[in-house]
N, C-alpha and C positions, 0 to 999 in steps of 0.2 A: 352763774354760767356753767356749760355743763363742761367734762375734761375733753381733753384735744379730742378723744380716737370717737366722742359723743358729736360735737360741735358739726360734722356735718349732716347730720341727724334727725339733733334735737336742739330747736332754738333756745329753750333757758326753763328752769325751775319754779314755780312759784306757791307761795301759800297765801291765802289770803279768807277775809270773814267780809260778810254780806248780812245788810240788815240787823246791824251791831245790835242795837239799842232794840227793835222787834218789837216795836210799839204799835204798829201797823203795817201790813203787808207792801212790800216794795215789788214794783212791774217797770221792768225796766229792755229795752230794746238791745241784743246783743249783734254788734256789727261783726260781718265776717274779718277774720284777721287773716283770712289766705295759709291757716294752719290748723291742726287737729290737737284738739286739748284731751287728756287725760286726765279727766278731774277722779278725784280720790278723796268723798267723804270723811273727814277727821271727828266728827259726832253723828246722833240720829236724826239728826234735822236737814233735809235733804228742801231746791229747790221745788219749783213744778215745774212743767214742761210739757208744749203739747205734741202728739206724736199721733200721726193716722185723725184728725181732727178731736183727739182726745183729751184731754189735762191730765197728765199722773206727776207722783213724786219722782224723781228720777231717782236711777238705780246709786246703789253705795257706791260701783265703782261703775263711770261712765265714760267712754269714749264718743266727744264732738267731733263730732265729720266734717267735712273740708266742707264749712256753708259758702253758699253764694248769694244771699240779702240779708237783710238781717230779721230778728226773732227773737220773738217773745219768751223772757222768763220773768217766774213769780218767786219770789221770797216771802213765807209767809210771817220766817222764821227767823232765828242767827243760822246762818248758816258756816260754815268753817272746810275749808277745803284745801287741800296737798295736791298739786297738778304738776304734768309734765308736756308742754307743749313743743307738737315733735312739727318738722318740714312736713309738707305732705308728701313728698318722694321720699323719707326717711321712714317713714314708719316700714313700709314694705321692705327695705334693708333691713330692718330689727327685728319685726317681727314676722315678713311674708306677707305682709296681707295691704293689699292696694285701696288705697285711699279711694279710690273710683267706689267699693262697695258701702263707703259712709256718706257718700254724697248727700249732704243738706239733710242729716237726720242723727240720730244720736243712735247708740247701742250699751247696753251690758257688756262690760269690759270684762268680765269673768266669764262670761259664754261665748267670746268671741277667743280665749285663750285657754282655757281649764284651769286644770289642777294647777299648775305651775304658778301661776298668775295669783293664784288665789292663796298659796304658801305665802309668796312675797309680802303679799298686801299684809297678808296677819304679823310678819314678820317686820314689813314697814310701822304700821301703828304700834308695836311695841316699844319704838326710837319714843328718846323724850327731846330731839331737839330736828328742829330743823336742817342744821349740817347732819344731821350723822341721818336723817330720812334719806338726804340728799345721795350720801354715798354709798348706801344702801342699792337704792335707787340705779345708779350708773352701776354696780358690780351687776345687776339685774338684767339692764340693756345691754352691757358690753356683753354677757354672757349670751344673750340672745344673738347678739349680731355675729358672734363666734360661731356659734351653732347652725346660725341659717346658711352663714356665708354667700350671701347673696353683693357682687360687686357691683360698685357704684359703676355708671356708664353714663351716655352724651343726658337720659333724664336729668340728672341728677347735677350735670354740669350746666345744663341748660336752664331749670330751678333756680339755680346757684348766681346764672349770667343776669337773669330777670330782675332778682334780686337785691343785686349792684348796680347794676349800669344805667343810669338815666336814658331815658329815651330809646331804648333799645328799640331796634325792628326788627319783628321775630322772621323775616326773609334776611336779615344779616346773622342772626344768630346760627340758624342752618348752614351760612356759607361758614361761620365761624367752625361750629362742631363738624363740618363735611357729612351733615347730614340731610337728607335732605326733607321739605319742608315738610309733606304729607307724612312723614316718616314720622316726626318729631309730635304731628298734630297725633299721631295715634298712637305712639306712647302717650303721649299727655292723657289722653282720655284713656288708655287704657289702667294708667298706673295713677294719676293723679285723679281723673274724673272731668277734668273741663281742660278744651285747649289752651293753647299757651299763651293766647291774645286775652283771653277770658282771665286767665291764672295773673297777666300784668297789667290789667285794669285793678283787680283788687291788691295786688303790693303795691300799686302808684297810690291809690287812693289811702290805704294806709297812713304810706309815704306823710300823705296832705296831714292826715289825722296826727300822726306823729310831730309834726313841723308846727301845728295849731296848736299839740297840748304842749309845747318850751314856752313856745311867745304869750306877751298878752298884747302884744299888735297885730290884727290878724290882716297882713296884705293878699286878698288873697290871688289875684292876678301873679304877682311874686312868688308865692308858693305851690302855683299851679306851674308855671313855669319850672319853678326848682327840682319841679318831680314830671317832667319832661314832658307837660302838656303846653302847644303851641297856640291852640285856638279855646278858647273859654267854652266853648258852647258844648265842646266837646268834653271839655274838665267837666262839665257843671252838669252832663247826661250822666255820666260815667259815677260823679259821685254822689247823684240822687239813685242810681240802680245799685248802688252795693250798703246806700246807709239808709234808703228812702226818705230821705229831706234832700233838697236844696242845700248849697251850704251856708248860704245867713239864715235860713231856717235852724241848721242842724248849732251851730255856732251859738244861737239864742238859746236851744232848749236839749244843750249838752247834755243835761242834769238828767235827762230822761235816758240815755246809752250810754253800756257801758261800752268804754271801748281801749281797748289794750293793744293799739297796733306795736306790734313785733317784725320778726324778720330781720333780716339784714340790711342795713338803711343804704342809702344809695351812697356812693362814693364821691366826695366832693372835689 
């Protein structure tokens, strides 16, 4: 987890290896997680990724944009990676730059920040441990978010309400922040990239994905409920547009996505 003055930020750290073994190429569907990943190559074996209808390697250090379906990656390889997965209204506090311009595509995390960025990174692969990348890491952010000094405002608290409150209605939320509705819709797109109704379809749906990977009973009438959907028809549109299965589709052929829902879980 990341320190207090990070937390409203950045949702958590992680490091993780793909295609351990690399016996054969792994293709697997990644679902949007409603958050922007900073992946940070840890050797030279990078995934694939298609971009503009292309396949390339992806870059050593890559910034994933706020998706909205999910998308294909290829492991050819072991692959091994240090990431920091930030809110999408957070990155623009730390670094200035609005998630609206990553929308559903990835970028070179060193051409979107320079030289600076590009110290750390050297400076991070030098760590031999995970804690001390970590802390690294946060002196790195914190210093950014000093520098830009950019204050959190209604985005940022309204991000925040999405992602607690069960059943929210984004016509309560506006009365909530005294702001009003149109107002809140164009920040969203401006600094996030998708409206606010768009942005809490995929934290519900999450939500589901989170609640499905504790249990191995999967009720799912009960879990679509617990993450504030009333009418089935409506859960079951919602969670074939951000995972493309069905969910006794997606539930059967898990093994094919991967899927890391995050965020802040709803408030019970």
């Amino acid at each position: 987890m990341p320190c207090e003055s990070l937390k409203p930020f950045v949702e958590v750290f992680w490091e993780g290896s793909f295609n351990l073994n690399a016996t054969s190429p792994l293709y697997m569907q990644m679902i949007p997680t409603g958050c922007l990943e900073l992946i940070i190559h840890l050797n030279d074996l990078h995934c694939d990724l298609e971009n503009n209808s292309k396949w390339s390697q992806s870059p050593d250090y890559m910034i994933m944009g706020l998706y909205t379906k999910p998308y294909e990656i290829r492991f050819k390889n072991h692959v091994k990676v240090f990431a920091i997965r930030f809110k999408p209204e957070g990155i623009y506090n730390i670094f200035g730059v609005p998630a609206s311009l990553l929308m559903d595509r990835y970028e070179d995390m060193s051409a979107v920040l320079g030289a600076g960025f590009i110290d750390f990174i050297h400076r991070l692969k030098e760590e031999i441990s995970v804690i001390s990348m970590i802390q690294r890491t946060e002196n790195y952010l914190l210093k950014n978010l000093l520098n830009n000094k950019i204050d959190m405002n209604y985005l940022n608290l309204a991000a925040n309400l999405i992602r607690n409150t069960k059943g929210v209605k984004i016509k309560d939320l506006s009365s909530q922040l005294c702001i009003g509705k149109r107002q809140l819709e164009r920040e969203f797109k401006e600094k996030v990239g998708i409206g606010p109704k768009h942005y809490l379809r995929i934290i519900r749906v999450n939500e589901v994905l989170r609640l499905l990977n504790e249990n191995q009973v999967f009720d799912l009438t009960s879990v679509a409920y617990h993450c504030g959907y009333f009418d089935q028809s409506h859960f079951i549109n919602d969670f074939k547009r951000i995972t493309g299965q069905k969910p006794t589709i997606f539930i059967k052929e898990r093994g094919q996505f991967i899927s890391n829902p995050g965020l802040a879980h709803y408030a019970r």
